[in-house]
TIVEXTOR-697425 format. One record per residue: y, x, z of N, C-alpha, C, O, CB in turn. Coordinates in steps of 0.1 Angstrom, whole numbers, padded with zeros to 4 digits, always signed. Glycine has a CB too. Example, Ala and Ser with C-alpha at 12.3 -4.5 7.8 and 13.67 -1.06 7.14 Angstrom:
<pts>
-0057+0132+0078-0045+0123+0078-0033+0132+0078-0033+0142+0085-0045+0113+0090/-0022+0128+0071-0011+0137+0071+0000+0129+0079+0011+0134+0080-0006+0141+0057/
</pts>
This chain:
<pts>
-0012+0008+0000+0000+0000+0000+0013+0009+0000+0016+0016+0009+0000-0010+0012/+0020+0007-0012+0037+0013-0008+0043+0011+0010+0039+0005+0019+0049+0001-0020/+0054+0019+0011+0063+0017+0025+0067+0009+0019+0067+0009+0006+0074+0027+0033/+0070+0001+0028+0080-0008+0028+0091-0002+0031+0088+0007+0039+0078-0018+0035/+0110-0003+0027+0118+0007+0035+0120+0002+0046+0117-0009+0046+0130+0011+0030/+0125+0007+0057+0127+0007+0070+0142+0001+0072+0148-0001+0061+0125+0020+0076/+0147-0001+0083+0159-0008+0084+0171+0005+0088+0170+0016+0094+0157-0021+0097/+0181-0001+0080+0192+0010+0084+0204+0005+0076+0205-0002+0067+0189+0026+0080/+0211+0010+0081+0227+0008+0078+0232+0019+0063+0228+0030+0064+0236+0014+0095/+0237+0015+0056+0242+0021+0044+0253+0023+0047+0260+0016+0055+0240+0014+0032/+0257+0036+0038+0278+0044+0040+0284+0028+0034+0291+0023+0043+0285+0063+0022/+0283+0021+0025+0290+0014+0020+0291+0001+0031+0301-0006+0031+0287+0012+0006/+0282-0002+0040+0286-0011+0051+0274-0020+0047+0271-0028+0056+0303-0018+0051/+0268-0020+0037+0254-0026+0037+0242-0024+0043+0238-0012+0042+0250-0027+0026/+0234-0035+0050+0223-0036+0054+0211-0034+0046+0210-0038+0035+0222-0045+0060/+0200-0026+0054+0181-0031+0048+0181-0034+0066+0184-0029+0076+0164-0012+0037/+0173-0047+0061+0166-0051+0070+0153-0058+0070+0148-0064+0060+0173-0057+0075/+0145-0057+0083+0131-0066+0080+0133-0079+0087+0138-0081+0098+0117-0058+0087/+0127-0090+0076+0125-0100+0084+0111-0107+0083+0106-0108+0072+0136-0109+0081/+0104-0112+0095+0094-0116+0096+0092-0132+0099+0096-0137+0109+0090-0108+0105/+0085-0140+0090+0080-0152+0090+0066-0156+0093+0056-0154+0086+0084-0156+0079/+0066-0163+0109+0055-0164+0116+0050-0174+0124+0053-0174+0136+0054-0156+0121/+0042-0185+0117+0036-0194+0119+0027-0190+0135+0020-0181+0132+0028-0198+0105/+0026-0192+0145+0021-0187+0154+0014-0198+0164+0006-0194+0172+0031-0179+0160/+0017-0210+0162+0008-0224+0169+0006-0223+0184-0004-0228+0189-0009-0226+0163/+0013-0220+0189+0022-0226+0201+0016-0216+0211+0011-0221+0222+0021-0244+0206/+0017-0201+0207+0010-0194+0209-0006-0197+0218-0008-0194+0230+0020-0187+0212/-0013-0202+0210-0023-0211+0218-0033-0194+0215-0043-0197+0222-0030-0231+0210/-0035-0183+0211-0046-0181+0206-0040-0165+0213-0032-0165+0223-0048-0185+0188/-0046-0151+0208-0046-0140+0215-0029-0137+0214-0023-0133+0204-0057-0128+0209/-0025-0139+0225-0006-0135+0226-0007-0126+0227+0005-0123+0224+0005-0138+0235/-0015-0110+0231-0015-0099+0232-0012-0092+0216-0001-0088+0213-0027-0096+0238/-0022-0092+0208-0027-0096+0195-0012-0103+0190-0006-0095+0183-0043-0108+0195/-0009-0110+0191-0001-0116+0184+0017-0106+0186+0025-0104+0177-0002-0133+0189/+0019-0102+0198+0031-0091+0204+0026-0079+0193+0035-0072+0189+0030-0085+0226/+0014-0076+0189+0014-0062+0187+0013-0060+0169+0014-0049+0164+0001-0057+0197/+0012-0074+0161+0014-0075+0149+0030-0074+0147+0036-0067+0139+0006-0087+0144/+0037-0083+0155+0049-0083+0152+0057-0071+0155+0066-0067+0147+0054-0093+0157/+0055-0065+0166+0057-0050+0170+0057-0041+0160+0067-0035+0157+0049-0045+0180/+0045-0040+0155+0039-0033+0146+0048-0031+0127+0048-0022+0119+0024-0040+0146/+0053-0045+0129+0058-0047+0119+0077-0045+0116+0084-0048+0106+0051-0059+0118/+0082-0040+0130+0091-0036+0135+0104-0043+0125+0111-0038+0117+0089-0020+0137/+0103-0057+0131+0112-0065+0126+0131-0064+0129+0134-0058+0138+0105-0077+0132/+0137-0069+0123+0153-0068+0124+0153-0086+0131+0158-0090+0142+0164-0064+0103/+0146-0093+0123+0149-0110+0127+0134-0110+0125+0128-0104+0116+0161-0123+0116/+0129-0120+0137+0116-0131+0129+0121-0143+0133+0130-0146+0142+0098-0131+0136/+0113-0153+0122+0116-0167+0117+0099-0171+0124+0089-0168+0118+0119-0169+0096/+0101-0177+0135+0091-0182+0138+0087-0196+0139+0096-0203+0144+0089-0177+0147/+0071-0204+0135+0074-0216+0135+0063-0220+0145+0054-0212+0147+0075-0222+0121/+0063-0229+0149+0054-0237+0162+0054-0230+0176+0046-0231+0185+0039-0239+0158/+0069-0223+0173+0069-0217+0192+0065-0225+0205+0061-0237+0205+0085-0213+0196/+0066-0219+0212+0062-0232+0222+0075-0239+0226+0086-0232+0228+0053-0226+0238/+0074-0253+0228+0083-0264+0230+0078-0272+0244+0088-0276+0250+0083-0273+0217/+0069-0274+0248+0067-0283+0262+0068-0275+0276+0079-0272+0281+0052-0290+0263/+0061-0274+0278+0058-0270+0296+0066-0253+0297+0059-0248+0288+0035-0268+0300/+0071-0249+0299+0072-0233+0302+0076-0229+0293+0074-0217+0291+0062-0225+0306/+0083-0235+0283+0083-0230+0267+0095-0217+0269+0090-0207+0264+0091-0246+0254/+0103-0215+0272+0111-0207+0273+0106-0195+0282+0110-0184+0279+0121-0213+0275/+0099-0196+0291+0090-0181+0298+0081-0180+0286+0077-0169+0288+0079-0181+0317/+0076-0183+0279+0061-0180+0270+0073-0176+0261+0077-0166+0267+0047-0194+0264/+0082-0177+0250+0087-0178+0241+0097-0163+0246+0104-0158+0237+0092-0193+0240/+0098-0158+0259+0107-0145+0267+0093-0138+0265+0093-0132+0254+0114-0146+0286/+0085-0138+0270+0075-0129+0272+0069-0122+0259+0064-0110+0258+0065-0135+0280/+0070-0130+0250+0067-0131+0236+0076-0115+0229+0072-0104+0224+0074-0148+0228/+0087-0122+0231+0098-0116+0231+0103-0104+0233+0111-0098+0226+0101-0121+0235/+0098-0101+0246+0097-0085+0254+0089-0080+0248+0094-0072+0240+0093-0083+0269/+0075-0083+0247+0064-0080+0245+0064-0070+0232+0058-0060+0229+0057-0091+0244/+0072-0079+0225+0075-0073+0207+0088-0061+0208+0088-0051+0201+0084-0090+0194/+0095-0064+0216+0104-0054+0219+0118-0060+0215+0127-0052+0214+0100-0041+0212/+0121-0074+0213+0131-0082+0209+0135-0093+0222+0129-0094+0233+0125-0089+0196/+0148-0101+0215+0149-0108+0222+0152-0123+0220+0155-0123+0208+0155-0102+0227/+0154-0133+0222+0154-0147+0219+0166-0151+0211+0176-0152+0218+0153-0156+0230/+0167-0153+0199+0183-0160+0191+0182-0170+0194+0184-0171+0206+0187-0162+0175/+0177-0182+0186+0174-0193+0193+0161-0201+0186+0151-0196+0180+0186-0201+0193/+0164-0215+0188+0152-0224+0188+0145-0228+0196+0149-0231+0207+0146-0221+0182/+0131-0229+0194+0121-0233+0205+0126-0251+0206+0134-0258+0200+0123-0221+0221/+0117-0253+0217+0120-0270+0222+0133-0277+0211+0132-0285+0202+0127-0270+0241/+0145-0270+0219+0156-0278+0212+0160-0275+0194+0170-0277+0188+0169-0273+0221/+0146-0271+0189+0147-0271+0175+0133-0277+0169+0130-0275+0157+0151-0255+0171/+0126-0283+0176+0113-0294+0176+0104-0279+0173+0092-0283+0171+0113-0310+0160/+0104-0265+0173+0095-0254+0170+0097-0245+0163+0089-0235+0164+0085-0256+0166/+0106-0244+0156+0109-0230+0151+0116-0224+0159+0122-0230+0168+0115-0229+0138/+0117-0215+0157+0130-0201+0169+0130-0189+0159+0124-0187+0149+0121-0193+0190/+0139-0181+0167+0146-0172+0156+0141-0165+0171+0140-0172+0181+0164-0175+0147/+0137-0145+0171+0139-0135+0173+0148-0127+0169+0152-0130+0158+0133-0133+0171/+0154-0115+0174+0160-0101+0171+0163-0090+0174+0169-0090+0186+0167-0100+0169/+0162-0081+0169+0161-0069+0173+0178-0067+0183+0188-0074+0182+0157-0058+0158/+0176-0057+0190+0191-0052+0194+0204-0046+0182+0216-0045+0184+0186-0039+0206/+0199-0043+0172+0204-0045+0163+0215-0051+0158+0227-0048+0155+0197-0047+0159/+0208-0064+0159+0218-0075+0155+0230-0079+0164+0229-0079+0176+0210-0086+0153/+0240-0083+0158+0253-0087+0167+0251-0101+0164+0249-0105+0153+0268-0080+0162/+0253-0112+0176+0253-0123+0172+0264-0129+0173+0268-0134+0183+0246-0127+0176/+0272-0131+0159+0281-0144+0155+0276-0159+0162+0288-0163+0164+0280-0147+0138/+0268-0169+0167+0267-0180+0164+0250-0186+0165+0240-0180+0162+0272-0180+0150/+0250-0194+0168+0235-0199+0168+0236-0213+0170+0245-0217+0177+0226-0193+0180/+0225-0222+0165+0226-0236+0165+0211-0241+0161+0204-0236+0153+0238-0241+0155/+0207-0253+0171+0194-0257+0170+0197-0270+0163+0205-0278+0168+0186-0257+0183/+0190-0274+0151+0191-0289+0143+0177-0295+0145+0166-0291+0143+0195-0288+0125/+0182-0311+0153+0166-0314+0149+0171-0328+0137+0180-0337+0138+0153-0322+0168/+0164-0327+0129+0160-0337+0116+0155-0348+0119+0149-0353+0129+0150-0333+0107/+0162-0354+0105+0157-0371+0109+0145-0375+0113+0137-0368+0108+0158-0379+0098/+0139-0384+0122+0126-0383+0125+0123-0401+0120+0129-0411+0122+0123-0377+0142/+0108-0396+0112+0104-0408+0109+0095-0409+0113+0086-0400+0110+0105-0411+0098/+0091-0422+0122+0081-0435+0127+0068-0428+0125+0062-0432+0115+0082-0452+0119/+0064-0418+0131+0047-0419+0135+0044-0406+0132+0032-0402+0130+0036-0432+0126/+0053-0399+0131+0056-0384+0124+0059-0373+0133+0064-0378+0143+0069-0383+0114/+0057-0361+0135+0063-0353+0140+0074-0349+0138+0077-0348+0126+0058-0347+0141/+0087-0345+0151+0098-0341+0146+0100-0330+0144+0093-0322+0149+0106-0345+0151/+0110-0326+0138+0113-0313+0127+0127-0307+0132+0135-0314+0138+0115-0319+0110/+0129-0299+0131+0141-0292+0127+0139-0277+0123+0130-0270+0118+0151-0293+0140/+0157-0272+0128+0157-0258+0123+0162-0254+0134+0169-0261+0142+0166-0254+0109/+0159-0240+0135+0166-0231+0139+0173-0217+0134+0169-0207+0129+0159-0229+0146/+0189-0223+0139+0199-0209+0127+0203-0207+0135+0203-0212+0146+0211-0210+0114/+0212-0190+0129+0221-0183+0137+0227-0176+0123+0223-0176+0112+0214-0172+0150/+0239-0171+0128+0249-0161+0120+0247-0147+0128+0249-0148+0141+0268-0167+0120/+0245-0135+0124+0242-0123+0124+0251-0111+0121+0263-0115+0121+0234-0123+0118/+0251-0105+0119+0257-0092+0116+0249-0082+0118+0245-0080+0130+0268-0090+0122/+0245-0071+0107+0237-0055+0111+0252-0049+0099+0256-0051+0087+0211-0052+0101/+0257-0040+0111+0269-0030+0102+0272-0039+0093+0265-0049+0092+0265-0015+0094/+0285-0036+0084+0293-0041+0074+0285-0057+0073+0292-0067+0070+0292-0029+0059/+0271-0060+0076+0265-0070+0066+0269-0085+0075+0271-0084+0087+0246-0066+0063/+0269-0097+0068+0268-0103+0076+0255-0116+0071+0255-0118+0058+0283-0106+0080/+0249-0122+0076+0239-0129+0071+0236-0145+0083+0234-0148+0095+0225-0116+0071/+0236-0150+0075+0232-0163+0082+0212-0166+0080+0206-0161+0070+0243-0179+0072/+0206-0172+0090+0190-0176+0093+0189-0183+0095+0196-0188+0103+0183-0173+0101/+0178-0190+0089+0169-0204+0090+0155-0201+0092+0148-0194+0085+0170-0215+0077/+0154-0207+0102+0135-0208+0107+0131-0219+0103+0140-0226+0106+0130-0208+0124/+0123-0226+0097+0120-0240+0095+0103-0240+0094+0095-0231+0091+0128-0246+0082/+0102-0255+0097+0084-0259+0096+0089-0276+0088+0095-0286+0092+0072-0261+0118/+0084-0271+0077+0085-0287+0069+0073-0295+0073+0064-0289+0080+0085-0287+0050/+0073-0308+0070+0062-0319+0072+0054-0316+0060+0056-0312+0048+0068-0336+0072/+0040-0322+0071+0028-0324+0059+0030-0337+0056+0020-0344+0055+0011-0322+0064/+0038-0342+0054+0040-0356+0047+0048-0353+0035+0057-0345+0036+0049-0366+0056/+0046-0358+0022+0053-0346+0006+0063-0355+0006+0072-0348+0001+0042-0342-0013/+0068-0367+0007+0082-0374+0003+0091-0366+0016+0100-0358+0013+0081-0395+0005/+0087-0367+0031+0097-0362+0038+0097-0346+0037+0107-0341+0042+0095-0367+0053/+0088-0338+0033+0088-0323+0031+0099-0322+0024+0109-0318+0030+0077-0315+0024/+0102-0328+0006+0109-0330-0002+0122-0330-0001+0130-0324-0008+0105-0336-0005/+0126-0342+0013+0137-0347+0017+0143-0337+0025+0155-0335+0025+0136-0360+0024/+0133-0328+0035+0137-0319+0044+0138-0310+0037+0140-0301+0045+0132-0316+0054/+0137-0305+0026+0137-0292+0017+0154-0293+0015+0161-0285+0020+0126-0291+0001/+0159-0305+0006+0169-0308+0006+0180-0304+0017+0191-0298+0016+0168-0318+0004/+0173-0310+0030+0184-0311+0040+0187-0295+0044+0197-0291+0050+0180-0321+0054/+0174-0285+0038+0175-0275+0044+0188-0264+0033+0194-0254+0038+0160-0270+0046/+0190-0267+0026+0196-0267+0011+0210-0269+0015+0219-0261+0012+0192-0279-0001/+0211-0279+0021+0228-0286+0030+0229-0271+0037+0235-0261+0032+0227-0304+0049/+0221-0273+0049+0223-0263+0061+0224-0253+0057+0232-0246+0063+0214-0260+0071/+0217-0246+0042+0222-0235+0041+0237-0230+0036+0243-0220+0039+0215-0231+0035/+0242-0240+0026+0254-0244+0021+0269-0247+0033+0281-0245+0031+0250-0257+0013/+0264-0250+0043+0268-0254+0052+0274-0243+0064+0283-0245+0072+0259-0262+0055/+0268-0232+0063+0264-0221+0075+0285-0215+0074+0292-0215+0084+0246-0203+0068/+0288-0212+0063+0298-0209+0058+0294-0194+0057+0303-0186+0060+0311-0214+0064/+0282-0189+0053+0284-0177+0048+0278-0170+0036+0267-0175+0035+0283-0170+0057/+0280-0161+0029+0279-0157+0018+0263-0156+0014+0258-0163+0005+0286-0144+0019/+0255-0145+0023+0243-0148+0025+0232-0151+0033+0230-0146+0044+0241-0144+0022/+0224-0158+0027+0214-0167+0038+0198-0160+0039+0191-0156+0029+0212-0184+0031/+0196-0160+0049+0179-0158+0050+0175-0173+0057+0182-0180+0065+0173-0142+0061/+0158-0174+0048+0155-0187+0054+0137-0186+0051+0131-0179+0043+0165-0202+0045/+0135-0191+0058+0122-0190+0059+0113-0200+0068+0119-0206+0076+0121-0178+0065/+0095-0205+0066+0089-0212+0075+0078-0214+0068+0077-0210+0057+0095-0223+0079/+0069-0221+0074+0060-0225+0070+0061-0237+0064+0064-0246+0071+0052-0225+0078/+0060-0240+0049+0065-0248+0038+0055-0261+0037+0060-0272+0035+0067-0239+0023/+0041-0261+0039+0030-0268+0039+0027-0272+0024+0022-0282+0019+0032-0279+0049/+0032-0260+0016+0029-0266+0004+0027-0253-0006+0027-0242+0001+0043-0278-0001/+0026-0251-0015+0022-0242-0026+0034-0237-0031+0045-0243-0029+0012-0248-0037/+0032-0227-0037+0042-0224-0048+0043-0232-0061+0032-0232-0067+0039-0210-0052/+0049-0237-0066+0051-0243-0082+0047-0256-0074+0039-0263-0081+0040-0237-0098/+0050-0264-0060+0045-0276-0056+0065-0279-0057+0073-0270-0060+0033-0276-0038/+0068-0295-0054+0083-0300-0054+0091-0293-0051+0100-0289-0057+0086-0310-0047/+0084-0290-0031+0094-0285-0026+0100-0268-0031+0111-0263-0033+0090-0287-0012/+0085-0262-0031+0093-0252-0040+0102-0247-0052+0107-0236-0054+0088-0247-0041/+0103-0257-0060+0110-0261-0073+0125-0265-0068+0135-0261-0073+0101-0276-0081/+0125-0273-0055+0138-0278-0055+0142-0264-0044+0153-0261-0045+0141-0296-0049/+0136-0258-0037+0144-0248-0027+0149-0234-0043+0157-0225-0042+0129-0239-0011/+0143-0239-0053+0148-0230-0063+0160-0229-0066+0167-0219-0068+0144-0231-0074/+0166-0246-0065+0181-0246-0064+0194-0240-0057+0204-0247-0054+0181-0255-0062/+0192-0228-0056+0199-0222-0046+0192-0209-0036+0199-0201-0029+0203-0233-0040/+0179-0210-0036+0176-0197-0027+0159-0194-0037+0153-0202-0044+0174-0202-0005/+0157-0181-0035+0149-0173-0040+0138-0172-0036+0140-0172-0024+0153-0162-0041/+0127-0171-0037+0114-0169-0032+0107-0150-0034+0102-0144-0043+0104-0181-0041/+0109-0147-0023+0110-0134-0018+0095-0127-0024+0092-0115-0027+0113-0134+0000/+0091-0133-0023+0075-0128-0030+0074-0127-0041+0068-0117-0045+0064-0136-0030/+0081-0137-0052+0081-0138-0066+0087-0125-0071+0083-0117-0080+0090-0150-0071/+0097-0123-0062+0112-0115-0071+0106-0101-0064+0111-0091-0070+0135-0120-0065/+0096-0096-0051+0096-0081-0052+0081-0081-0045+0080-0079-0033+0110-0072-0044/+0068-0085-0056+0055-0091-0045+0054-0073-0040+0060-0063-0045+0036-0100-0055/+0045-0075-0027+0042-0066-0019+0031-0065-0011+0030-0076-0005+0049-0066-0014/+0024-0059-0008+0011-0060+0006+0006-0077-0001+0012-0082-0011+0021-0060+0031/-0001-0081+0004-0015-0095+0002+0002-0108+0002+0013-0106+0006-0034-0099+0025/-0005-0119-0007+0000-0124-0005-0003-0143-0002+0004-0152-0006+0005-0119-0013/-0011-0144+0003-0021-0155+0009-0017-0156+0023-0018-0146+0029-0037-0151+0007/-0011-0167+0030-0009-0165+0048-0019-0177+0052-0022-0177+0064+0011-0168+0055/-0024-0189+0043-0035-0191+0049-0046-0194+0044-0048-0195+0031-0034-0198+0056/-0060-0197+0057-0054-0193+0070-0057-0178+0072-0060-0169+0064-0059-0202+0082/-0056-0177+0084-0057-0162+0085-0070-0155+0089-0071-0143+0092-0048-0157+0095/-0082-0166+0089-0093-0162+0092-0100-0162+0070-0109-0154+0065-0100-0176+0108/-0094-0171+0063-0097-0174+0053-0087-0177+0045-0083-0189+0043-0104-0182+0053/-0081-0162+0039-0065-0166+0036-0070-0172+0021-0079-0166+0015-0052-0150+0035/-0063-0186+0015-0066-0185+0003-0057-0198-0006-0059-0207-0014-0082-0185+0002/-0047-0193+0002-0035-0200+0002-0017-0193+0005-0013-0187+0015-0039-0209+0013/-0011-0196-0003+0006-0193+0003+0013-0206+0007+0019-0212-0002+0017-0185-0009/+0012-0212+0021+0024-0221+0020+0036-0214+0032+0046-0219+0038+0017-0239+0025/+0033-0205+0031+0046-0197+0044+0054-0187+0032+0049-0181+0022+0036-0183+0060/+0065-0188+0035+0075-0177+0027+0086-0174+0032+0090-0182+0041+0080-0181+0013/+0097-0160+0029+0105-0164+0034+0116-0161+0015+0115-0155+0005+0107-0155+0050/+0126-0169+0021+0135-0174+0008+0152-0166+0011+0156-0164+0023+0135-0196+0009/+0159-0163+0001+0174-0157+0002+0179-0160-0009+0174-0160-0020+0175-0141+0004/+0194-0162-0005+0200-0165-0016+0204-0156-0023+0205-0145-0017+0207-0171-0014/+0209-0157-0037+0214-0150-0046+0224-0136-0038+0231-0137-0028+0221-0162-0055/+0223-0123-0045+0232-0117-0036+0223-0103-0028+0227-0092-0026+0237-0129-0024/+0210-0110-0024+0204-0107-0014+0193-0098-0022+0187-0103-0031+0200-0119-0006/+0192-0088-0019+0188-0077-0027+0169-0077-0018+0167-0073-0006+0202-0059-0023/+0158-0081-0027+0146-0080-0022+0141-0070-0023+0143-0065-0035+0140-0086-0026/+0135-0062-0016+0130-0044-0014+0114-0045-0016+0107-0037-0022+0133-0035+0007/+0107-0059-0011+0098-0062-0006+0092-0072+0001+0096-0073+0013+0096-0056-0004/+0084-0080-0003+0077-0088+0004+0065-0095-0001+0060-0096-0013+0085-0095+0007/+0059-0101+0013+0042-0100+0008+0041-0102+0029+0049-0103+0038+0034-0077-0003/+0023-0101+0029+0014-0103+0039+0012-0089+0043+0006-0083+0034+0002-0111+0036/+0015-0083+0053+0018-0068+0058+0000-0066+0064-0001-0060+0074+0034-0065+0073/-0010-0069+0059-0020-0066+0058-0022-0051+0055-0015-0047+0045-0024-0073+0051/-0031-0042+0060-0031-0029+0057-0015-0017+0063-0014-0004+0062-0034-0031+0041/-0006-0026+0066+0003-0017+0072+0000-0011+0085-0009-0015+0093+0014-0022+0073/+0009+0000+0086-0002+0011+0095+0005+0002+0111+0016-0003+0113+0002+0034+0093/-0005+0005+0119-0002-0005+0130-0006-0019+0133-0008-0026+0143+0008-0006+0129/-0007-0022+0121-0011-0039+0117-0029-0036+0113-0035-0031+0104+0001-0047+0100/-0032-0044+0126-0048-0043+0127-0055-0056+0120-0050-0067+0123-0055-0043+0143/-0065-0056+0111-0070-0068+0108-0077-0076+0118-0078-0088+0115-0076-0068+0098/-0083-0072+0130-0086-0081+0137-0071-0087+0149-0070-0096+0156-0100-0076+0144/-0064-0080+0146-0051-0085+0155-0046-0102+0145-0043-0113+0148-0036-0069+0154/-0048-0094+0130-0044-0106+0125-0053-0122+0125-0049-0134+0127-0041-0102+0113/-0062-0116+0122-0074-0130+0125-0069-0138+0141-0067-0150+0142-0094-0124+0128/-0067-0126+0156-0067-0133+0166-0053-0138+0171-0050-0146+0179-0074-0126+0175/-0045-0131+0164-0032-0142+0168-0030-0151+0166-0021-0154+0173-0022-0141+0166/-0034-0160+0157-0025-0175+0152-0036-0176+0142-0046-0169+0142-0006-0173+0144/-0034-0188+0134-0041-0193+0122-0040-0193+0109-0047-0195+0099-0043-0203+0122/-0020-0187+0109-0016-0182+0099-0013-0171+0096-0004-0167+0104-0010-0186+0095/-0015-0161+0087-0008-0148+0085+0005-0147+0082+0010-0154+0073-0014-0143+0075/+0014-0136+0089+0028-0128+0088+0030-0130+0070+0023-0126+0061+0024-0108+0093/+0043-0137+0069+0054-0126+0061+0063-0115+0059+0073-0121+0056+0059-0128+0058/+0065-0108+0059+0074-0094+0062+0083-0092+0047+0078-0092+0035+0062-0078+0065/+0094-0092+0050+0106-0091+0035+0113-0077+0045+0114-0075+0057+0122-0113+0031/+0116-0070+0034+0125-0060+0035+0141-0064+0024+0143-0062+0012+0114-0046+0030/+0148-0069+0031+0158-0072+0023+0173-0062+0023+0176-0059+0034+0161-0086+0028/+0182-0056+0014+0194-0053+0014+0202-0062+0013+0202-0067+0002+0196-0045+0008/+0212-0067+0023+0220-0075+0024+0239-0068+0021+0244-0058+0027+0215-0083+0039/+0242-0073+0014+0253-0065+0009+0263-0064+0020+0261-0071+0030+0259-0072-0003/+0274-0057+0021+0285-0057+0033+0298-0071+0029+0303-0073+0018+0294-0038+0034/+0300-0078+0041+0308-0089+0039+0323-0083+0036+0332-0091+0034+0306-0098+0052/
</pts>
């Protein structure tokens, strides 16, 4: 497998950064295993989706957190399960938890964003988990389309577990405006489920125009990143994007 490049600050005031998109299911499964993939994968932001939200959600969601060597942006509970991570790195502008319209017999949804800054760069984040329901996926792909338009800044990282395929609606309409990070620079495996029987992509992470892709893909075979770590953390496999984000 190529390096991926590493994160750092450029003379002209531009960022490379890593960002990680990670379905993790409420961390029900090896959290040890699961601290030491993400560690391993020595993230700038992760986009995490099914953090824990009920009982203790915020000590499990800290410990997580330490564990990786990061610390909480936001989300969790007050974002129905996605949450955002970050390195010390990051300077934080802003943070805001959205929960989505909720329809009758469905699980509720939202996002979790923040506004960022690594040197010169400045970058806005979306964590998201769309519905397995394909009319409201559709509708929330849209709404996610608003929020990104909405952030008021130049460029966006966004990312989640999509529940759907590539060349499926929702990915056709997130085309309208943000990039699919796999397409434009594939990298390391690209299947996230599941992670015992990957043979599927419905996890990605997406950027808008602007947003310079280095790499991305399923960090499978990266050094540090064990395959039985990946089977025992979660049910879905890591995305890892190495992005250059221009200076604001």
């Amino acid at each position: 497998m190529e390096p991926l490049p590493n994160s750092r600050t450029e003379p002209d005031g531009s960022a490379v950064i890593r960002v990680l998109c990670y379905n993790i299911r409420s961390m029900r499964d090896d959290t040890d295993a699961l601290a030491r993939v993400i560690a391993a994968c020595a993230p700038d932001l992760v986009l995490l989706q099914e953090a824990p939200r009920f009982f203790r959600w915020r000590k499990k969601l800290a410990r997580l957190a330490a564990a990786s060597g990061l610390v909480i942006l936001s989300g969790g509970a007050p974002a129905a399960g996605p949450a955002l991570l970050c390195s010390l790195r990051a300077t934080v502008e802003r943070t805001e938890d959205v929960l989505l319209p909720l329809t009758p017999g469905l699980h509720r949804r939202g996002f979790a964003t923040a506004v960022v800054r690594f040197g010169g760069a400045r970058l806005g984040v979306v964590s998201c988990h769309l519905s397995l329901q394909k009319d409201e996926r559709y509708a929330q792909a849209g709404l996610l389309l608003e929020r990104v338009a909405a952030m008021g800044v130049e460029h966006v990282v966004a990312g989640g577990d999509l529940n759907e395929r590539p060349g499926g609606p929702v990915f056709r309409r997130l085309g309208d405006g943000l990039r699919d990070c796999w397409t434009a620079a594939p990298w390391g495996g690209e299947y996230t489920s599941t992670a015992a029987d990957p043979h599927q992509r419905i996890d990605a992470v997406l950027a808008t125009e602007g947003v310079e892709v280095l790499g991305c893909g399923v960090p499978a075979g990266l050094p540090g990143v064990a395959e039985e770590d990946l089977r025992a953390a979660t049910d879905h496999l890591p995305v890892l994007a190495a992005l250059r984000v221009p200076a604001a």
